[in-house]
C-alpha positions as CSV (number, residue, x, y, z in Angstrom):
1,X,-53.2,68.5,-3.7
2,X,-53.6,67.9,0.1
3,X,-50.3,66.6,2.0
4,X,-50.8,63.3,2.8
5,X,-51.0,62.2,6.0
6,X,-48.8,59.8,8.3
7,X,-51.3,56.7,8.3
8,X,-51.9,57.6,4.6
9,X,-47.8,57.6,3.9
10,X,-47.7,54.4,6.1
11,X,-49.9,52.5,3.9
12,X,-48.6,53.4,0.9
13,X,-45.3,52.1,2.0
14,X,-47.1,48.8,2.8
15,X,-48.6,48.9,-0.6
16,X,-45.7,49.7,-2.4
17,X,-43.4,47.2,-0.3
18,X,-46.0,44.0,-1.8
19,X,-45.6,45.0,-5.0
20,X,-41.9,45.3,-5.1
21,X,-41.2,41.9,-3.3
22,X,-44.3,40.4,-5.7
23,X,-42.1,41.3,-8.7
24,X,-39.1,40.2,-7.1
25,X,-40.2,36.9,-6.0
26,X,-41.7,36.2,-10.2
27,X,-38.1,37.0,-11.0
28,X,-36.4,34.2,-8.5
29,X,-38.6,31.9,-9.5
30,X,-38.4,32.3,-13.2
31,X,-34.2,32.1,-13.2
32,X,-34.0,29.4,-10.5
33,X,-36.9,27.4,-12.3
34,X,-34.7,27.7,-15.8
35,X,-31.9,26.6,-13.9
36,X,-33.0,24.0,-12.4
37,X,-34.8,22.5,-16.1
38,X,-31.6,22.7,-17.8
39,X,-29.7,19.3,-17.0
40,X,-32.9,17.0,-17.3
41,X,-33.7,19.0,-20.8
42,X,-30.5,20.4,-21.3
43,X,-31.1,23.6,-24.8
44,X,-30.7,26.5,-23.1
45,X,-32.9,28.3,-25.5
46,X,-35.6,26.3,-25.3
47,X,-35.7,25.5,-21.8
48,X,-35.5,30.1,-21.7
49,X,-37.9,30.6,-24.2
50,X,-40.6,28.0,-22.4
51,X,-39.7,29.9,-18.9
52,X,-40.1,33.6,-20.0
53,X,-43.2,32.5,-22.3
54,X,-45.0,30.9,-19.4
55,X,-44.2,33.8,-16.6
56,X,-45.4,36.2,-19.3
57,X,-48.2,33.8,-19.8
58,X,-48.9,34.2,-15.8
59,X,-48.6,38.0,-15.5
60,X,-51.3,38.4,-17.9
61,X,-53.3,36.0,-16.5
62,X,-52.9,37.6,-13.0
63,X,-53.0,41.0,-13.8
64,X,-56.6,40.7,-15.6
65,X,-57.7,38.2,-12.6
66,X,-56.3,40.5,-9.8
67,X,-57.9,43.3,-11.7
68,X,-61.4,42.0,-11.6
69,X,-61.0,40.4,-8.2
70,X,-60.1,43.8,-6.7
71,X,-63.3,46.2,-7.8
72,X,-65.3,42.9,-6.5
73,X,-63.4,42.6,-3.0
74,X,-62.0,45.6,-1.7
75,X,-60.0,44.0,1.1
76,X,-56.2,43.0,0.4
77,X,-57.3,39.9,2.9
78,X,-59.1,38.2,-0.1
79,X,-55.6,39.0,-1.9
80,X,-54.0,36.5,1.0
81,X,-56.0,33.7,-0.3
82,X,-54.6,33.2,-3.4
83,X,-51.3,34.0,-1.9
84,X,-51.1,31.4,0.8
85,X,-51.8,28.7,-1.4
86,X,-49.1,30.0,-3.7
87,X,-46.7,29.9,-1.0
88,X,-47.3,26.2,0.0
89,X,-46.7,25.5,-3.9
90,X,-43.3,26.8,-4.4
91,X,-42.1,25.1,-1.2
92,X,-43.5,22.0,-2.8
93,X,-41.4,22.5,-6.2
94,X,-37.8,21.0,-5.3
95,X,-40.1,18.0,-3.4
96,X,-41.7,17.5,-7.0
97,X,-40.4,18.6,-9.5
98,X,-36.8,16.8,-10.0
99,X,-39.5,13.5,-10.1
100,X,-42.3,14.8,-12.6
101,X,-39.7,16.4,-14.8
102,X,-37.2,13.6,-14.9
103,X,-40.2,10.9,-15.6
104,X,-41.1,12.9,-18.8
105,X,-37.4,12.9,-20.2
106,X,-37.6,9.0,-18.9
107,X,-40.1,7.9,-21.9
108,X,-37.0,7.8,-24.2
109,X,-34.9,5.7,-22.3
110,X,-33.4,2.3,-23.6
111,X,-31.3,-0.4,-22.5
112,X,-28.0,-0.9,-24.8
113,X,-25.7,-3.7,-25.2
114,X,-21.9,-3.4,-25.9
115,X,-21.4,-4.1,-29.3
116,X,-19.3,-7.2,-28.8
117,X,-22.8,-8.7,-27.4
118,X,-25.0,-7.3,-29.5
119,X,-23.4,-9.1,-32.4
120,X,-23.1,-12.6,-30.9
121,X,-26.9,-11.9,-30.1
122,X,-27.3,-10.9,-33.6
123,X,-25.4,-14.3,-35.1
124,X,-25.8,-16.8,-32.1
125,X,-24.6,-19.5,-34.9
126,X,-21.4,-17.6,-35.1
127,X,-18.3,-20.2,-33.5
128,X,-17.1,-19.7,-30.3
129,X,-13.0,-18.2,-30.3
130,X,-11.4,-21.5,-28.5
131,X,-9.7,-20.9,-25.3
132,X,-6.7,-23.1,-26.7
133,X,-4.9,-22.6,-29.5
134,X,-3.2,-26.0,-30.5
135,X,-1.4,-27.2,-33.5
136,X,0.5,-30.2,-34.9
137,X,4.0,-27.9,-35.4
138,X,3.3,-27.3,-31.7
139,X,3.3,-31.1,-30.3
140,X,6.4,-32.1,-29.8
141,X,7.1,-28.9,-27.6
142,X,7.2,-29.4,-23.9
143,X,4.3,-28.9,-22.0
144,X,5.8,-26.3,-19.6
145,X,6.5,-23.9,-22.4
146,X,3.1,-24.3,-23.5
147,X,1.5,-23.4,-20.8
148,X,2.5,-19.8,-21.1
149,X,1.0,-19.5,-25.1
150,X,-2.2,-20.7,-24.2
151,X,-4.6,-17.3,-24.8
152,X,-6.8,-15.7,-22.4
153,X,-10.2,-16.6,-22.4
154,X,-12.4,-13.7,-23.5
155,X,-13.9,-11.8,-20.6
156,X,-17.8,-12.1,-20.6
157,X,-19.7,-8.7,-21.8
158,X,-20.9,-6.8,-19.5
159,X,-24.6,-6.2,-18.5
160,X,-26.6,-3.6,-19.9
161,X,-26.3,0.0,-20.0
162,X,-29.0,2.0,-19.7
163,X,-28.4,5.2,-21.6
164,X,-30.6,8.4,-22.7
165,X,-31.5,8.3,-26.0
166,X,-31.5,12.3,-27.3
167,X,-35.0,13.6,-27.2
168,X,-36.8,14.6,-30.8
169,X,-36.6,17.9,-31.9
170,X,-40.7,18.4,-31.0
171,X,-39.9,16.9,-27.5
172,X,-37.1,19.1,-26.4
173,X,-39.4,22.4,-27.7
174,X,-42.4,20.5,-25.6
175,X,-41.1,19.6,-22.6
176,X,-39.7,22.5,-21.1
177,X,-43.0,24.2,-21.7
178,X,-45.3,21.4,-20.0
179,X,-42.7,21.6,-17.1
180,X,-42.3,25.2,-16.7
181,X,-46.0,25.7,-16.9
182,X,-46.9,23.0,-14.2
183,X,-44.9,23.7,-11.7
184,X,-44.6,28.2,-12.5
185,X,-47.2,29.0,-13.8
186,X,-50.2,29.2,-10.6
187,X,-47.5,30.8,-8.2
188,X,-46.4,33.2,-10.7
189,X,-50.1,34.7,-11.4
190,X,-50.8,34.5,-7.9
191,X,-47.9,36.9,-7.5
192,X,-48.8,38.9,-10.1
193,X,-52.3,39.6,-9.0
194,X,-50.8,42.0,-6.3
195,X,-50.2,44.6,-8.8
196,X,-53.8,45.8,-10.1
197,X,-54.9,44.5,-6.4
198,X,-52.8,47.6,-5.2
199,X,-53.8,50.1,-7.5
200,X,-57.6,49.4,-6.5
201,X,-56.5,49.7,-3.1
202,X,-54.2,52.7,-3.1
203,X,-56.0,54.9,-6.0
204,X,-58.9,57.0,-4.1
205,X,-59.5,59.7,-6.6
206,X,-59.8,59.0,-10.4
207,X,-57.5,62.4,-10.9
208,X,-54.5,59.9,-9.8
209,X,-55.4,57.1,-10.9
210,X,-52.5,57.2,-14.0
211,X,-50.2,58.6,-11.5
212,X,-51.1,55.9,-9.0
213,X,-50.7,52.9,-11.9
214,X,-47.5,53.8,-13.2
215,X,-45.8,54.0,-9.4
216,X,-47.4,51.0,-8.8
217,X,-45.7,48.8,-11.7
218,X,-42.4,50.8,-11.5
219,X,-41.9,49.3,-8.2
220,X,-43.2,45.8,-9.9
221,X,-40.4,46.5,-12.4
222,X,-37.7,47.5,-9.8
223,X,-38.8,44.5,-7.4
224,X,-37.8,42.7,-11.3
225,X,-35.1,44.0,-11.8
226,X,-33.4,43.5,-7.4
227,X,-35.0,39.7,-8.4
228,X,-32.8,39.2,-11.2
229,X,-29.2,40.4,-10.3
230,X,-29.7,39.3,-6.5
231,X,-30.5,36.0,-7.8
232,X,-28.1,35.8,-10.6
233,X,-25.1,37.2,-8.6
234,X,-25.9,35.8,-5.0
235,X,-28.4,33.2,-4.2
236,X,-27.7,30.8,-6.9
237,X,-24.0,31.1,-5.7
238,X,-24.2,30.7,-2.0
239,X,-27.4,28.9,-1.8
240,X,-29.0,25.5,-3.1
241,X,-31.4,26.0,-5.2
242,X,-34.0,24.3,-2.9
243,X,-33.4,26.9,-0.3
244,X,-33.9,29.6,-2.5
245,X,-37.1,27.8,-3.1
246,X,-37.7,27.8,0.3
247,X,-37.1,31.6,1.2
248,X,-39.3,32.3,-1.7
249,X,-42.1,30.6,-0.3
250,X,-41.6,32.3,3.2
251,X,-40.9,35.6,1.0
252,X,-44.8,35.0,-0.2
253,X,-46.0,33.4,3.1
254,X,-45.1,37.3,4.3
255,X,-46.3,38.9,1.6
256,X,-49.9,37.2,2.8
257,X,-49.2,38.3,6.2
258,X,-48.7,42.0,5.1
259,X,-52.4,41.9,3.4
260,X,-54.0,41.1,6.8
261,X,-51.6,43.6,8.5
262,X,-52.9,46.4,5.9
263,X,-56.6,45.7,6.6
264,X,-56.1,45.7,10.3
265,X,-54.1,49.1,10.5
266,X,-56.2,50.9,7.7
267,X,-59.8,49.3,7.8
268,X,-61.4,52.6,6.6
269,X,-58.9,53.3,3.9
270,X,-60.2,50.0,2.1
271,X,-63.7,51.1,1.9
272,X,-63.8,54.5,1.7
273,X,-63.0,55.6,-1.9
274,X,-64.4,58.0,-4.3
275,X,-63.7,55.7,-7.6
276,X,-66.8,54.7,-8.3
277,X,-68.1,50.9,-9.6
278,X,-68.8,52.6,-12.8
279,X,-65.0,53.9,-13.3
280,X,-63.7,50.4,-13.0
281,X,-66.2,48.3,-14.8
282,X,-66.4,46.9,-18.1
283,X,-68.8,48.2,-20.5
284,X,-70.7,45.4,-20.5
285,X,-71.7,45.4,-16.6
């Protein structure tokens, strides 16, 4: 096999570079996203389960859209346009989400009495307790020592207190899956289109096509794998969660950039490869 050469090894790098940062950025956004759905839904495990179920539910969505968009456009530019607009979306979550995730958990709230009000609003015929307590043994006592056993008057109830009712069972499964899936679910298949995206792009012989696939998701995998622990262990601790939101959009915003950069250093490595239309489409084309 043919040394590749320095533009070749270059754009490999480039290639290999958006598909680690693709799978790291899923990973940031599936741990912060969890994090963040906890207090309003509180269950860790269903609040988990509906946030690994809808990323999965994204990287098989993007991976068989990126797939099909890449033998159609050749050009990791087209790649940008679903990236950009993913970008602009995560930035938006901490603006949005708190809001639309609160308002669901909202439906079951109620306003509660005290129960010393609630029952006088249950039995309003019920006699008042008199503020004077007065008795014919006590009459003939002076009025100065009386004025020290005549009883507090009872101190009016407070208002209202709105408190959450605990959500039904089917609610707290629900919830967590609507939320994760409306606010994760379109940036995470976005950024998992880059994957089959690259291996169109950087395969140029069908000889090297398997080799070419399994580098290309390792370094999905390993991009994983830096999302989780650096997330876990660092940004979570030293950051708020909205600018971890935040560098995650600019993380993507750059990913787009790096498409454009790829067609513009490597225009006739984009077009020129030997796979053929044939190779890469379905039987039924």
């Amino acid at each position: 096999m043919p040394e590749p050469s320095p533009a070749s090894k270059g754009r490999n790098w480039a290639l290999g570079a958006l598909v680690f940062f693709g799978g790291f950025a899923v990973m940031v956004l599936e741990i912060v996203g969890a994090r963040d759905m906890q207090p309003i839904f509180g269950g860790d495990l269903y609040v988990w389960a509906s946030q690994i179920g809808v990323v999965m539910m994204a990287l098989a969505m993007g991976y068989a859209i990126g797939g099909r968009l890449a033998d159609r456009l050749r050009h990791a530019r087209f790649l940008a346009a679903f990236l950009i607009p993913a970008a602009v979306f995560i930035f938006a979550i901490p603006i949005f989400a708190p809001k639309v995730l609160q308002s669901m958990v909202d439906r079951h709230k109620q306003s509660v009495a005290p129960a010393v009000a609630t029952a006088q609003a249950d039995n309003p015929a019920a006699p008042e307790i008199p503020d004077v307590v007065e008795t014919n043994l006590l009459a003939d006592l002076p009025a100065d020592f009386l004025e020290g056993n005549r009883t507090a008057p009872i101190a009016a109830a407070p208002p209202p207190v709105e408190t959450v009712v605990e959500l039904p069972l089917i609610w707290q499964k629900l919830y967590p899956a609507f939320g994760s899936a409306v606010f994760f679910l379109l940036p995470c298949c976005a950024l998992a289109m880059i994957s089959p995206y690259m291996i169109r792009l950087a395969a140029q012989q069908m000889t090297h096509v398997g080799t070419v696939s399994g580098l290309v998701y390792a370094a999905s995998t390993a991009g994983s794998i830096g999302g989780v622990f650096v997330t876990a262990y660092f940004l979570i601790d030293h950051l708020e969660h909205r600018q971890i939101y935040q560098l995650t959009a600019g993380l993507t915003l750059g990913l787009a950039g790096l498409c454009f950069v790829i067609d513009q250093l490597w225009p006739e490595e984009n077009t020129d490869s030997s796979i053929t239309e044939e190779a890469f489409s379905s039987p039924s084309d």
